[in-house]
N, C-alpha and C positions, 0 to 999 in steps of 0.2 A: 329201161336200163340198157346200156350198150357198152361195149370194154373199147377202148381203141387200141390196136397196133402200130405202132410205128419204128420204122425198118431203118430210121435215120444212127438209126444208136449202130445196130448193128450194121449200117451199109459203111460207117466211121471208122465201126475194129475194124472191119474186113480192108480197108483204105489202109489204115496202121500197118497191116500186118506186112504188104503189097509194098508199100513203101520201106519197111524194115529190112526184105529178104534180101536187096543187095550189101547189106552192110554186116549182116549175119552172116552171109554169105562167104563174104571176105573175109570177116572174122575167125570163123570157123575153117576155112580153108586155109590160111595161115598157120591154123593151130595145127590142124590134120597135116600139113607139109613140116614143121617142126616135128610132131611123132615121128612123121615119117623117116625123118634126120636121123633122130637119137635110138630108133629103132634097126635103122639101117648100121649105125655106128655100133649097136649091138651086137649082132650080126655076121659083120664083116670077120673074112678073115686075117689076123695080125700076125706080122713080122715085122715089118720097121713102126706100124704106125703111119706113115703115110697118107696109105689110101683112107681108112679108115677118118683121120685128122681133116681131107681133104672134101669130107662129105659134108654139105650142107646145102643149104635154098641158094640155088644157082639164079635163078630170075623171077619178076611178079609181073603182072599184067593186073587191069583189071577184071580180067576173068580167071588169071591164071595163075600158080606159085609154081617152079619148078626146081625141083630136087634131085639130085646128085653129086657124082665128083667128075674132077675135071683131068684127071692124072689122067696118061695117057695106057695104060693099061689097066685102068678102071672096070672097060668091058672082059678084056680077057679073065676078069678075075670075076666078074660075074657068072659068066657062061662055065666057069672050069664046074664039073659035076660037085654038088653038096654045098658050093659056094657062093649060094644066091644069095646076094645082099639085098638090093634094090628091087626087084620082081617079089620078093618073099611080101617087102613093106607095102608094094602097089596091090598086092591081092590083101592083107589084112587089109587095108585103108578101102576096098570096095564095099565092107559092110560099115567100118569104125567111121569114116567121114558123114554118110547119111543119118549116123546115127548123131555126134556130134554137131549136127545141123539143126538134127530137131532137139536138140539139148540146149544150144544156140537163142531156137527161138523160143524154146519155153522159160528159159532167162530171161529174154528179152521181154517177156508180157507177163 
């Protein structure tokens, strides 16, 4: 009597998985930079509405999403003490996007 092994089955996920992680990737990086949007626009602090209005996904790449405003005192109104908009969203999004990733790919299989 003999059992056989065969690695093909699993060498196929593991190929799946490898092929999947750019597209998950980007998926989930999109979503994680839209949080970051509407959380920044939470956030912010308002008087005209402006800045606030002016936040959103500035550019993609494929590696990349990048979020912000474009108004030209955008920064002075981050750096003003209690007023962090955008730093507040980039330090949440250091644990929520990893997590989000593997949420990503357990969807995905």
């Amino acid at each position: 009597m003999s059992i056989r092994i065969d690695a093909n089955q699993a060498i196929a996920g593991l190929s799946n998985i490898a092929n999947s992680i750019p597209q998950v990737g980007a998926t989930t990086r999109r979503a994680a930079a839209q949080s970051g949007v509407d959380g920044a626009k939470g956030r912010v602090h308002v008087i005209t509405g402006r800045l606030r209005n002016s936040i959103r996904i500035i550019s993609e790449t494929q590696e990349t999403t990048r979020f912000g405003s474009d108004v030209y005192y955008a920064g002075f109104e981050e750096f003003r003490p209690g007023h962090s908009y955008i730093m507040a969203e980039y330090n949440r999004l250091q644990t929520a996007w990893p997590e989000m990733f593997m949420a990503g790919l357990r969807r995905f299989f």
